[in-house]
C-alpha positions as CSV (number, residue, x, y, z in Angstrom):
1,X,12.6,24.3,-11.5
2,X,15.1,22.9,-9.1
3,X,16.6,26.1,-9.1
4,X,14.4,27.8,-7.5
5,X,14.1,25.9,-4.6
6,X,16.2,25.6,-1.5
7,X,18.5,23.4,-0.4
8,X,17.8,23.0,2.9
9,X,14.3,23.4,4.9
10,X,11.8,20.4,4.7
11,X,11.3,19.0,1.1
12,X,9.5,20.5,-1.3
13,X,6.2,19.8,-2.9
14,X,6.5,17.9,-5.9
15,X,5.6,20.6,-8.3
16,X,4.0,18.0,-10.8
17,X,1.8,17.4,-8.4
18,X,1.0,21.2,-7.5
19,X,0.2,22.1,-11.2
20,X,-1.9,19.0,-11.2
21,X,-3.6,20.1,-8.3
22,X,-4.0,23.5,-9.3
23,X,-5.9,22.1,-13.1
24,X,-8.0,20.3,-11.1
25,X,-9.3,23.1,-9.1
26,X,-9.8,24.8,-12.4
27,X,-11.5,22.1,-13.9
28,X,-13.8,21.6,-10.8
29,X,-14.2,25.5,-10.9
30,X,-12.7,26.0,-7.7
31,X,-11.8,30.1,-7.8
32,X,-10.3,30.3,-4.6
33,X,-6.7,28.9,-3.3
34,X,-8.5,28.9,-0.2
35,X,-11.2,27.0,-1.0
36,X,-9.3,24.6,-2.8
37,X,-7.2,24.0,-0.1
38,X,-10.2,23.4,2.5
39,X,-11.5,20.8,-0.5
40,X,-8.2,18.8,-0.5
41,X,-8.2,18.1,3.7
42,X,-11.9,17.3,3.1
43,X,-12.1,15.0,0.2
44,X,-9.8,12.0,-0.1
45,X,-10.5,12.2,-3.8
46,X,-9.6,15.8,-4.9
47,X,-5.9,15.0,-3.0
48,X,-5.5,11.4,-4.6
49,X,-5.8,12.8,-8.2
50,X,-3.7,15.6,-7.3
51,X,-0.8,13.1,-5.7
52,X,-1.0,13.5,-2.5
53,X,-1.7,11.5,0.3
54,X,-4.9,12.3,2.1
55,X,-4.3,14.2,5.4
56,X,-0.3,15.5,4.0
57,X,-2.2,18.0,1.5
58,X,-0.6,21.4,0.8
59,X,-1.5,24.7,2.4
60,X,-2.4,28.2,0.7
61,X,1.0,29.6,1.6
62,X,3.0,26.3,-0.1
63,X,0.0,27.1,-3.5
64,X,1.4,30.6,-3.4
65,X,4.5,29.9,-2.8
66,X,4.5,27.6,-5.7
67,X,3.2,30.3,-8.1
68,X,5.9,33.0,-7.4
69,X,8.5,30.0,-8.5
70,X,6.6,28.6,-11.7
71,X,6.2,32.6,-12.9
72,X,9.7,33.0,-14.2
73,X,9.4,37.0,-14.6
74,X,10.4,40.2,-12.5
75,X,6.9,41.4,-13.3
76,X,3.8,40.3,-11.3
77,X,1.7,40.9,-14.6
78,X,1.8,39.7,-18.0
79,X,1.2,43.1,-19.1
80,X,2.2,46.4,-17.7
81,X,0.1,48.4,-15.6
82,X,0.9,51.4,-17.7
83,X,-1.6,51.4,-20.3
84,X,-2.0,53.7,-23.9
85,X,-4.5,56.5,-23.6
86,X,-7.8,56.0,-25.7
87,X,-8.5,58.8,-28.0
88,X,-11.5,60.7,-27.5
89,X,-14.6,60.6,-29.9
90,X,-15.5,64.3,-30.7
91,X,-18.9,64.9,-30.6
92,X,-21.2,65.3,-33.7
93,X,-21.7,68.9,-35.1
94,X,-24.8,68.5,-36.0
95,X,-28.3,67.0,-34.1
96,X,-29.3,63.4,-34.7
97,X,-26.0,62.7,-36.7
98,X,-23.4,59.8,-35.6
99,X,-19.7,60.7,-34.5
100,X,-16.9,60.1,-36.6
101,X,-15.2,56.9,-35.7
102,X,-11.8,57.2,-34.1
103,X,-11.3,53.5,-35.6
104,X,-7.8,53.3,-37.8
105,X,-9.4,50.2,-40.3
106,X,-12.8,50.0,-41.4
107,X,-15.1,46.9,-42.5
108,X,-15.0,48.3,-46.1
109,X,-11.0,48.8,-46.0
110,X,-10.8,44.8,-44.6
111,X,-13.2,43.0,-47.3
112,X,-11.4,43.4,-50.0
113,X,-8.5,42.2,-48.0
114,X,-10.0,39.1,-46.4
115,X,-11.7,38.4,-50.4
116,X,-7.7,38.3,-51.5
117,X,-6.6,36.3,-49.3
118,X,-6.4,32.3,-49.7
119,X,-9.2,30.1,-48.0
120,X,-7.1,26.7,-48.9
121,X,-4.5,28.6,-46.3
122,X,-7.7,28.9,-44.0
123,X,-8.9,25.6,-44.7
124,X,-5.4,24.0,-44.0
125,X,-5.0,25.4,-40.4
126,X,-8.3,24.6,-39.3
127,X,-8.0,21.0,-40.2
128,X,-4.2,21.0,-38.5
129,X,-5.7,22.4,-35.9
130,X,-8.8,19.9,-35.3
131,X,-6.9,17.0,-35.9
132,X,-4.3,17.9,-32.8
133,X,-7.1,18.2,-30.7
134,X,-8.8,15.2,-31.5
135,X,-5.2,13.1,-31.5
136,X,-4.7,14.6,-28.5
137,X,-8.4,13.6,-26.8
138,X,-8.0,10.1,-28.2
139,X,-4.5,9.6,-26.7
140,X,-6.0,10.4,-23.2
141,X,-8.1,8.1,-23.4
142,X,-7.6,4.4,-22.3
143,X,-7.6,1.1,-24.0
144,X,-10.9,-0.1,-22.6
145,X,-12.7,2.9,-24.0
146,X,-11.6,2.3,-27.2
């Protein structure tokens, strides 16, 4: 990310220390930059676990400013604002009957697909996938715990 900031000007925020701060407000479920920032000059906590010294905390424009260098793209949006049309149901023809369904796959076309298909496969992943997450709780936490 050193690219992206200037060479002169005052120095920069340490940007570990703004992503860290930025987690934290999602953790504490702190929506707002705004807010957040307002929590930082008023609790010597929030801006110790963020890296900061209490009273030299960033502002809303350095949190913004922060977030137009971390997103790397030419787009302000993950996805484009342009979006597909949704096809229209057509009504029933007759009283009290259901509409046709303008879904491509239906529940009896994916059965037989999902009986075909291997649950060791399934079975594999899932326990892959548990066993990062609970490698990766236990290696948070510190000796003492343990």
């Amino acid at each position: 990310m050193k690219d992206k900031y200037s060479k002169f000007g005052p120095k920069p925020r340490v940007p570990s220390c703004m992503q860290r701060s930025y987690l934290l407000s999602i953790a504490f479920k702190v929506t707002s930059i705004t807010d957040w920032v307002a929590q930082l000059k008023l609790n010597p906590l929030y801006a110790f676990l963020s890296g900061f010294e209490f009273g030299d905390t960033p502002g809303v424009g350095t949190f913004y400013d922060f977030f137009n260098r971390l997103w790397d793209s030419e787009y302000n949006n993950l996805f484009p604002h342009v979006r597909s049309t949704k096809s229209k149901v057509k009504k029933p023809k007759s009283k009290g009957s259901k509409a046709k369904s303008i879904e491509k796959t239906t529940v009896a076309e994916l059965l037989p697909e999902l009986e075909n298909t291997s649950l060791t496969l399934m079975n594999n992943l899932l326990v892959l996938f548990f066993n990062c997450i609970i490698m990766s709780f236990f290696s948070n936490l510190s000796p003492k715990v343990l």
